[in-house]
C-alpha positions as CSV (number, residue, x, y, z in Angstrom):
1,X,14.4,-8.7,2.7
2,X,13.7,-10.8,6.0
3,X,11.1,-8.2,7.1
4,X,9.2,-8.9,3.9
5,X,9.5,-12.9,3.9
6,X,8.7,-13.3,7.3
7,X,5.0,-13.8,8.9
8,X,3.8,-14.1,4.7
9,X,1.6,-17.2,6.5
10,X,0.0,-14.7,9.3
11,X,-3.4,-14.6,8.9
12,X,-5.5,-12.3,6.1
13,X,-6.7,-9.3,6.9
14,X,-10.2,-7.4,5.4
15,X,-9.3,-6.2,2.7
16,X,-7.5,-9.4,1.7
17,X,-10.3,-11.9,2.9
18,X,-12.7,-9.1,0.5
19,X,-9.9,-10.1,-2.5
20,X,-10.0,-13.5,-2.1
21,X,-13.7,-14.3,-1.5
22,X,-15.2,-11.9,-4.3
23,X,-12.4,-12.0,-7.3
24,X,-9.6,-14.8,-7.3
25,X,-11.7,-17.1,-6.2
26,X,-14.1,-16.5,-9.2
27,X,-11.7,-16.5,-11.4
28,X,-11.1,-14.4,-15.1
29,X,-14.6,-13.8,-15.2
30,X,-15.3,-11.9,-12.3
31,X,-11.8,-10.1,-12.1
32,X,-12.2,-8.6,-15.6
33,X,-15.8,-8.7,-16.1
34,X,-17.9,-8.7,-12.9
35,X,-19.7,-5.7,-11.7
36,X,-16.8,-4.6,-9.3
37,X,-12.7,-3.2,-9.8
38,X,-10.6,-4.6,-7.9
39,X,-6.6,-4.8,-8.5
40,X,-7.0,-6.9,-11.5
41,X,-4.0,-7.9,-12.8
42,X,-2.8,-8.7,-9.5
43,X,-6.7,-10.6,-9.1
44,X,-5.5,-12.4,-12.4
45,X,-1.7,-13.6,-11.2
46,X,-3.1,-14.9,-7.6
47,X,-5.8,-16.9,-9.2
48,X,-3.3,-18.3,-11.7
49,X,-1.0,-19.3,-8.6
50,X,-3.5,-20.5,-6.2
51,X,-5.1,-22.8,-9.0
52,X,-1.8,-24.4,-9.8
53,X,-0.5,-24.8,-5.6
54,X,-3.1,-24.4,-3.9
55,X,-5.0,-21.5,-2.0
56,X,-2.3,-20.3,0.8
57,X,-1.9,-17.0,2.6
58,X,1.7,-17.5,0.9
59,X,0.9,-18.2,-2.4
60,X,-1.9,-15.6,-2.2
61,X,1.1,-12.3,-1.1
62,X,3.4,-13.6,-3.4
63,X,2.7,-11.5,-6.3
64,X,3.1,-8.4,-3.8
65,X,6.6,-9.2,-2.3
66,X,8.6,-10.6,-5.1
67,X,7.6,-7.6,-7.1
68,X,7.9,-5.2,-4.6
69,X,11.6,-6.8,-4.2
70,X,12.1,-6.8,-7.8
71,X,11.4,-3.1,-7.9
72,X,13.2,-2.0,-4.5
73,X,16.4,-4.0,-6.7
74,X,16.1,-2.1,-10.0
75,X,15.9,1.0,-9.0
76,X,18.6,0.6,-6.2
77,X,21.1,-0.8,-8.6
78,X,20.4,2.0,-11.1
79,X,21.1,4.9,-8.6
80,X,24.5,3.0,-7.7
81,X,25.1,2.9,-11.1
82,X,24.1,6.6,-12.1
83,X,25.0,8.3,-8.8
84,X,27.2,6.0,-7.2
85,X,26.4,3.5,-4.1
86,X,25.3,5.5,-1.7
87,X,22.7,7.3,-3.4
88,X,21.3,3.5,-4.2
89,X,21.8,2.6,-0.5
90,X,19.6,5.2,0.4
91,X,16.9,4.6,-2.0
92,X,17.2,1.0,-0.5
93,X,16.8,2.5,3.2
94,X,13.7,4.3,2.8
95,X,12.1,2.1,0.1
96,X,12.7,-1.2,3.4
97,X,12.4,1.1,6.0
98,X,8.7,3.0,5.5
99,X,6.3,1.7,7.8
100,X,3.7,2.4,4.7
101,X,5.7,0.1,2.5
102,X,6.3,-2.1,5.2
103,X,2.9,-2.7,5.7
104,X,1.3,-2.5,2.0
105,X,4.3,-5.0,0.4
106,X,3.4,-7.7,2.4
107,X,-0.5,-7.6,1.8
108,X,-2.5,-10.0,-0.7
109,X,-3.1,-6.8,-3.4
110,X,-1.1,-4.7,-6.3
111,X,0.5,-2.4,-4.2
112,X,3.9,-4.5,-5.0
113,X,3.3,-5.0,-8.6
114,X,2.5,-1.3,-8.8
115,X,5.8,-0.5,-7.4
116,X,7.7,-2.4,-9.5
117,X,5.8,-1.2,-12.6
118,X,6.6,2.5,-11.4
119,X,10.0,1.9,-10.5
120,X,11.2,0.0,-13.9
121,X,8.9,2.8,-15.9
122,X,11.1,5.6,-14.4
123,X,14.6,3.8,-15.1
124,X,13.3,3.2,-18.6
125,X,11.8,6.7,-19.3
126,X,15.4,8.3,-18.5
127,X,17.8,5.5,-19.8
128,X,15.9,5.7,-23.0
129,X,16.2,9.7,-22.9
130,X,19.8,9.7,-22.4
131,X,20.4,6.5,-24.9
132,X,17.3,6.1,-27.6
133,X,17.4,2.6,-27.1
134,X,14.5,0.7,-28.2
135,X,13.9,-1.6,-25.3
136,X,14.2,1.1,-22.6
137,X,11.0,2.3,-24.7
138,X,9.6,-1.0,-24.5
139,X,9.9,-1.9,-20.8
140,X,8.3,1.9,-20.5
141,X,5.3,0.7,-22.3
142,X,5.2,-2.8,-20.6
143,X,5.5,-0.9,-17.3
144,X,2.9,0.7,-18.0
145,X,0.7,-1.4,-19.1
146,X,1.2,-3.8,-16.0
147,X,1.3,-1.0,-13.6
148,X,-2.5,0.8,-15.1
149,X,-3.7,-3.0,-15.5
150,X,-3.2,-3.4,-12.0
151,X,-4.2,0.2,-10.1
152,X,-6.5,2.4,-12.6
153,X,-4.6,5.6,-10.9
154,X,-1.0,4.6,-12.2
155,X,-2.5,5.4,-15.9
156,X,-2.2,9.2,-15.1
157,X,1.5,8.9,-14.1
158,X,2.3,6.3,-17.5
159,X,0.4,9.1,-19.6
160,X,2.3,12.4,-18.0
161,X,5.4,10.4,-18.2
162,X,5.0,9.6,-21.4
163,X,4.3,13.1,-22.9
164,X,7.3,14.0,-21.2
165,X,9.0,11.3,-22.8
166,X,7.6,12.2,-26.6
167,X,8.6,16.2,-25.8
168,X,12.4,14.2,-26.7
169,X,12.5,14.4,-30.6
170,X,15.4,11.7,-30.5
171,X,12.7,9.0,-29.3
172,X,9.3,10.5,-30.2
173,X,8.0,8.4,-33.2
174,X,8.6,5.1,-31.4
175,X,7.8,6.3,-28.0
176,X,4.7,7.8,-29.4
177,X,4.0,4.8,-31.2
178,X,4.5,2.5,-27.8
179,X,2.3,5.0,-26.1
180,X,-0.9,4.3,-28.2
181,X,-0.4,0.7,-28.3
182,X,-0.2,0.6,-24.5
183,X,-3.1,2.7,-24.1
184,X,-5.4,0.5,-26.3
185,X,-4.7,-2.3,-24.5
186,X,-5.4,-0.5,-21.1
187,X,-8.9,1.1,-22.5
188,X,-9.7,-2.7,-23.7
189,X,-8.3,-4.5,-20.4
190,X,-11.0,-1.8,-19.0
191,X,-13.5,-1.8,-21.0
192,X,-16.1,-4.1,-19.1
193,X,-15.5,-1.6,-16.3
194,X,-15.6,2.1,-17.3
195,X,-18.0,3.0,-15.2
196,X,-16.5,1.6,-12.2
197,X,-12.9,3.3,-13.0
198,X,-14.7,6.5,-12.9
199,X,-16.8,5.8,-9.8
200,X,-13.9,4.5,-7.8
201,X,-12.1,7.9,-7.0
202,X,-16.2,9.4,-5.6
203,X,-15.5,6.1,-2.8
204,X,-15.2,8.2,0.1
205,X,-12.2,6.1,1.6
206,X,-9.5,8.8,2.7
207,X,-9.9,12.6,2.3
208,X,-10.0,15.3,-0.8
209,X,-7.4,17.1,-1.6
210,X,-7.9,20.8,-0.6
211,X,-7.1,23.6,-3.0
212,X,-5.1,25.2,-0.7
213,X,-3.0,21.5,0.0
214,X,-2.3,21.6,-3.4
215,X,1.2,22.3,-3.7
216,X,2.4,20.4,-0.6
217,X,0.2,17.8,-1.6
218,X,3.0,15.1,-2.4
219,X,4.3,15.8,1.2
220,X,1.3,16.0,2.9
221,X,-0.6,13.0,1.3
222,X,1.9,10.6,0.0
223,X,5.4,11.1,1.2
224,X,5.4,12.2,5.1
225,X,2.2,9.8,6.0
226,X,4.8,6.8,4.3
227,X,7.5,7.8,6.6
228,X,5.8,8.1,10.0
229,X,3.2,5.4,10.1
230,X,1.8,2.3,9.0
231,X,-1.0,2.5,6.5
232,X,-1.8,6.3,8.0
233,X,-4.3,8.7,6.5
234,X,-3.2,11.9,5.4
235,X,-2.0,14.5,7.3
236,X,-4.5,17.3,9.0
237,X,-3.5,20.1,7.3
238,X,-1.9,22.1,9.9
239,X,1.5,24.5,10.4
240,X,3.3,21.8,12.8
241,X,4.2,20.4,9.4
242,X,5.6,23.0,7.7
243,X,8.6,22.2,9.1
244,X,9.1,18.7,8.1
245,X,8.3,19.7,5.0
246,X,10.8,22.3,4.4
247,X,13.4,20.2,5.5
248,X,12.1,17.5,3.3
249,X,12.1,20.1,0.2
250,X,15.4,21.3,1.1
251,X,17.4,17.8,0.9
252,X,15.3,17.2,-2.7
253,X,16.0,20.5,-3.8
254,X,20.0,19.3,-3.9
255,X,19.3,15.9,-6.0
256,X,21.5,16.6,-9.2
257,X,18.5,14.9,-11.7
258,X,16.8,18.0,-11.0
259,X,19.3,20.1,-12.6
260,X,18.9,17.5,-15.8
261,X,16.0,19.4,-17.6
262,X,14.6,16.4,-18.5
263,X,15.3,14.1,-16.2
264,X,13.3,16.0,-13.6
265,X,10.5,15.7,-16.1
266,X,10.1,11.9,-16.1
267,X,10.5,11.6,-12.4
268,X,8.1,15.1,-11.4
269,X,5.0,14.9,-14.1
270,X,3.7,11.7,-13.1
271,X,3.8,12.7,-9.6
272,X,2.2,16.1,-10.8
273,X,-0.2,14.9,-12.7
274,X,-1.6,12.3,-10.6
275,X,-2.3,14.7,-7.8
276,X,-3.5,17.2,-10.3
277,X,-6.0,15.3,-11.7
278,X,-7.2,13.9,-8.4
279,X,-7.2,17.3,-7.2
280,X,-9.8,18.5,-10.1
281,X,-11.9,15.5,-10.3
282,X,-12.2,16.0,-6.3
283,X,-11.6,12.5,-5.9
284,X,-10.9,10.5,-2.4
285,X,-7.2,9.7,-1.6
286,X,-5.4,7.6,0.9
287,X,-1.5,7.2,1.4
288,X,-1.6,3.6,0.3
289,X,-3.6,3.9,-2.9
290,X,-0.8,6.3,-4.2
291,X,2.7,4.6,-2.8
292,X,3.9,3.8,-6.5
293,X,4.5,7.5,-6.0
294,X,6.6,6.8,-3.4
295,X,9.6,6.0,-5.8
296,X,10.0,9.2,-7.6
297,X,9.9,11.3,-4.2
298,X,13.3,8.8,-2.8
299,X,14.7,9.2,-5.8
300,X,15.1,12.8,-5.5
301,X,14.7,12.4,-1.4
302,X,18.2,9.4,-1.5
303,X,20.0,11.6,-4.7
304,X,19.9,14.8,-2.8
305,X,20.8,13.4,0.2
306,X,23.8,11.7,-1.3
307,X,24.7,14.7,-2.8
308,X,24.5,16.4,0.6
309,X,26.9,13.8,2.4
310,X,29.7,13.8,-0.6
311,X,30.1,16.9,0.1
312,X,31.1,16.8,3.6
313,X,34.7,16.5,3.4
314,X,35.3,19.2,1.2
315,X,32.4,22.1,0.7
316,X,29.6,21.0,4.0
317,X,26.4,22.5,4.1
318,X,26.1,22.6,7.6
319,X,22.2,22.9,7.5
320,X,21.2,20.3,5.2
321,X,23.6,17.8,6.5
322,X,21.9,18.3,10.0
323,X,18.3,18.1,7.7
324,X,19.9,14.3,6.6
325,X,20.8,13.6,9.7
326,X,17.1,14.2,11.1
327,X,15.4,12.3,8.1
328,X,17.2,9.1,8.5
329,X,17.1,9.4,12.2
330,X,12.8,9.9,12.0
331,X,12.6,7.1,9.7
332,X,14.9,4.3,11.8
333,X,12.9,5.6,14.9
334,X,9.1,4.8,12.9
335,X,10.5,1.4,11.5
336,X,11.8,0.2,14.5
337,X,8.6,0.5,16.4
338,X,6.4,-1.2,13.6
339,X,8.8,-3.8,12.5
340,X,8.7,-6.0,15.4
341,X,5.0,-6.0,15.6
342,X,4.7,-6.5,11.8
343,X,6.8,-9.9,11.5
344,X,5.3,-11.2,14.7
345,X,1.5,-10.9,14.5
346,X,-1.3,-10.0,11.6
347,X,-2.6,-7.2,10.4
348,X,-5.9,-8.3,11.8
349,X,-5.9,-11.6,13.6
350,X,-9.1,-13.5,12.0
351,X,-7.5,-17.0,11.6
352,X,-6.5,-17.1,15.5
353,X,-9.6,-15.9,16.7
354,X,-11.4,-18.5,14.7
355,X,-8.7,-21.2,15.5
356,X,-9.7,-20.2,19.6
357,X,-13.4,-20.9,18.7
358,X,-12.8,-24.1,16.8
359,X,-10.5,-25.2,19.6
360,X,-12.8,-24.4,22.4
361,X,-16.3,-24.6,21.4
362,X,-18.6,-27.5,20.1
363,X,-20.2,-27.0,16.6
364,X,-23.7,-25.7,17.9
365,X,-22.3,-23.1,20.1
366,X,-23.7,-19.7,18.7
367,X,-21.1,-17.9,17.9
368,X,-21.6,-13.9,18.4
369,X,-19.6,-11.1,17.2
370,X,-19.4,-7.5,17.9
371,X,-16.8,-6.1,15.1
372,X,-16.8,-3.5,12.6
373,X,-16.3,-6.1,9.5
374,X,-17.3,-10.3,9.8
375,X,-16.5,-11.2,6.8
376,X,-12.5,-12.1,8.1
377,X,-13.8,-14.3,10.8
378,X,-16.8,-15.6,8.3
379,X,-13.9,-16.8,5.9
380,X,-12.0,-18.6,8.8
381,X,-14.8,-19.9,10.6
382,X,-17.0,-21.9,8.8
383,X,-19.9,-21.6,11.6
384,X,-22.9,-19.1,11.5
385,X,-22.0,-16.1,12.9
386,X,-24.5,-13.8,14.3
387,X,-23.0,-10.1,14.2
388,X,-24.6,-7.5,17.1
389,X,-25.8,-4.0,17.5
390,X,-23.8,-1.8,20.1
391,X,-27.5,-1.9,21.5
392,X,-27.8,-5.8,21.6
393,X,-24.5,-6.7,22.6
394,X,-24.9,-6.8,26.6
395,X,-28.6,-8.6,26.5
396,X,-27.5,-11.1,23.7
397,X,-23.9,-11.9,25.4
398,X,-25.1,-12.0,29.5
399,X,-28.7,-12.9,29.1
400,X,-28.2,-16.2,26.8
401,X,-29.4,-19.4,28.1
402,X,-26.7,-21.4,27.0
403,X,-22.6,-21.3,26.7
404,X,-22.1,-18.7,24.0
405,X,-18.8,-17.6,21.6
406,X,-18.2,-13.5,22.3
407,X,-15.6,-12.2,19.4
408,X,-15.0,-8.6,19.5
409,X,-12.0,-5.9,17.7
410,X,-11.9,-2.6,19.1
411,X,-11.4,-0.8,15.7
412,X,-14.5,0.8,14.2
413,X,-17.0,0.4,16.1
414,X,-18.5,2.2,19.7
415,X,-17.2,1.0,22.8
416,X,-19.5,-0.9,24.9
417,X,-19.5,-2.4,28.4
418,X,-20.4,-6.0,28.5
419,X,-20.9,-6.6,32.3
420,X,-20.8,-10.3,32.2
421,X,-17.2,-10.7,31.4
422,X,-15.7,-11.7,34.6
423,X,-18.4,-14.2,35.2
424,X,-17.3,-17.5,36.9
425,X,-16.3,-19.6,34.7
426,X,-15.4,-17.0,31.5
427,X,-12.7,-18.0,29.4
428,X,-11.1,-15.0,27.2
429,X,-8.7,-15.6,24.5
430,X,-6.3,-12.6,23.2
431,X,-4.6,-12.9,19.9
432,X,-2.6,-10.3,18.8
433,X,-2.5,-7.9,15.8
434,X,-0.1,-4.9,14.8
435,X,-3.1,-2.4,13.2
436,X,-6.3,-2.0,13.7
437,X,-6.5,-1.4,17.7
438,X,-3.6,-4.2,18.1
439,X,-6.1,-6.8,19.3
440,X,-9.1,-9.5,18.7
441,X,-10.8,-10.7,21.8
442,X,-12.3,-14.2,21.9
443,X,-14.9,-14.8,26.1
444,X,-16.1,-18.4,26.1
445,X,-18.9,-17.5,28.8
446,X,-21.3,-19.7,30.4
447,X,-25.0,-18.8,30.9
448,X,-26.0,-16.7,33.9
């Protein structure tokens, strides 16, 4: 829990500033209504919070982490429950340890509430399964709804979990029932925005997925990426990892909910379907925007590695224990080189490169900036900002005819030699940031 709750006050980064600026701080209107999609329900709970205490980078991640908590607790305590403790402990190592999740759970987006929505829909789809009880079909529906309200993507996991849900004639009426109510309120939350929802996935953020990637799809572009690397894109298709992914199949292959029929429905069809459907409509995918898939795969990634370990003292599988052994050893190695990083410094340090201006410049200084996106440092720093050219940089920097503010991020954009950086005289601030080429660069230099 620490690494969640601490450095929540760290400055925003893009994507966050983009949030902020262009949909909580409008308001209803723009989050529901306006001509761009954007995480909405999570849009809608931020600008509750920030109108009631005030705009913070605190009170602006809290509806990530607590849910993202909540949901790491739920379906935890429901493996210790079903499969004893240390299939739950498990599930709780690899849900904290992830350097995706790590990263994505503290941001100022839905990725929490997501993962909460997925996590409590799952526990509900198979409790209600094995008892009929109403409110497990409830909390499926309201899981659902919140999850699909918040990323447009979840709805093919809540639909393909559903059908597999109504294929149980013990719960089919009602659950059929809670499926169309749920749906109408999702196809009216969206309505303002249908053309949006169906341009989002032609956004060429990430990759396609390949026909041939098809079937190793849920390794290659949502599970392996979450356990190597923070906020990574998906894997180059290549035989190096074939490997992993055996091994990776082989310690799933042993979780006992895949010999339940239809519990191995629930968890596998929304996981199916969502890559399916992505897969046809050729659509552009990135690791983060599909981590509420993330919780199926440890289910059946902790429970067959559970299984695996119990049965060390009487029947071992020499094989897949050594397969365990490897997973949890790759996954402390990744966390433990992001963690530190992550609870220290910002995803992108805006707020301390603007602080470093504000501190050491007067208000007329001209303020130039060589970076792949201003808007972070426009939100901090409310100066003009004149963005450069690769072309313009060294004239407008070294030939100026007065003290000038150089900021500059080596992520995105083409390197460049400024030659006037060692001048006499030069000040250069550093502030730290754990993505993004793990830097921002502030030169106060004087003119030539």
């Amino acid at each position: 829990m620490s690494t969640r709750l601490a450095g929540l006050d760290s400055s925003l980064w893009h994507d966050e500033v983009v949030a902020v600026v262009e949909f909580i701080r409008a308001g209803p209107g723009e989050i529901l209504a306006g001509p761009d999609l954007s995480h909405e329900l999570f849009g809608i709970l931020a600008w509750a919070t920030t109108s009631v205490v005030g705009e913070s980078e605190i009170a602006l991640r809290v509806w990530s982490v607590v849910p993202f908590l909540l949901g790491v607790a739920v379906v935890t305590l429901w493996l210790h429950a079903r499969l004893g403790a240390l299939a739950g402990i498990l599930f709780l190592f690899f849900a904290t340890a992830s350097p995706l999740l790590l990263d994505i759970s503290r941001q100022a987006r839905g990725y929490g509430l997501a993962f909460l929505a997925i996590g409590v829909l799952l526990v509900a789809a198979i409790e209600a399964s094995r008892t009929s009880r109403g409110w497990y079909l409830a909390a499926f529906c309201v899981a659902g709804v919140v999850g699909t309200c918040t990323l447009p993507q979840f709805g093919i996991a809540f639909v393909a979990t559903g059908i597999a849900l109504i294929t149980d004639s013990r719960v089919r009426r009602r659950a059929a029932l809670g499926m169309g109510v749920s749906l109408a309120v999702i196809a009216a939350w969206y309505a303002p925005h249908i053309g949006e929802v169906r341009g989002a996935s032609r956004i060429e953020d990430g990759v396609q997925i390949g026909t041939l990637e098809l079937l190793v799809s849920p390794f290659q572009h949502v599970l392996i990426p979450a356990l190597l690397w923070i906020d990574g894109t998906v894997l180059v298709a290549s035989i190096v990892w074939i490997p992993l992914v055996l091994l990776i199949a082989a310690v799933m292959a042993s979780s006992p909910l895949l010999r339940n029929r239809r519990a191995a429905a629930l968890l596998c069809s929304g996981v199916v379907a969502t890559l399916v459907v992505l897969w046809l409509a050729q659509a552009y995918v990135i690791p983060r925007y599909l981590s509420f898939l993330l919780v199926p795969l440890f289910v059946l990634l902790a429970s067959g590695m559970s299984a695996i370990l119990h049965r060390i003292t009487s029947r071992p599988a020499l094989l897949r224990t050594l397969a365990c052994a490897a997973l949890v050893g790759i996954v402390a190695f990744t966390f433990l080189s992001a963690v530190f990083d992550v609870v220290r410094y910002p995803r992108e340090a805006y707020r301390d490169a603007a602080r470093a201006v504000e501190r050491d410049t007067a208000p007329g200084t001209p303020i130039l900036a060589y970076i792949r996106n201003s808007e972070g440092l426009e939100f901090y720093l409310d100066r003009p900002i004149r963005t450069l050219e690769q072309a313009d940089v060294d004239t407008a920097v070294c030939e100026s005819e007065e003290l000038v503010a150089f900021v500059t991020q080596p992520f995105g954009i083409p390197d460049v030699e400024v030659s006037c950086l060692d001048r006499p005289g030069t000040r250069h601030f550093r502030a730290r940031q754990y993505a993004r080429g793990g830097e921002m660069n502030f030169w106060l230099v004087p003119p030539g």
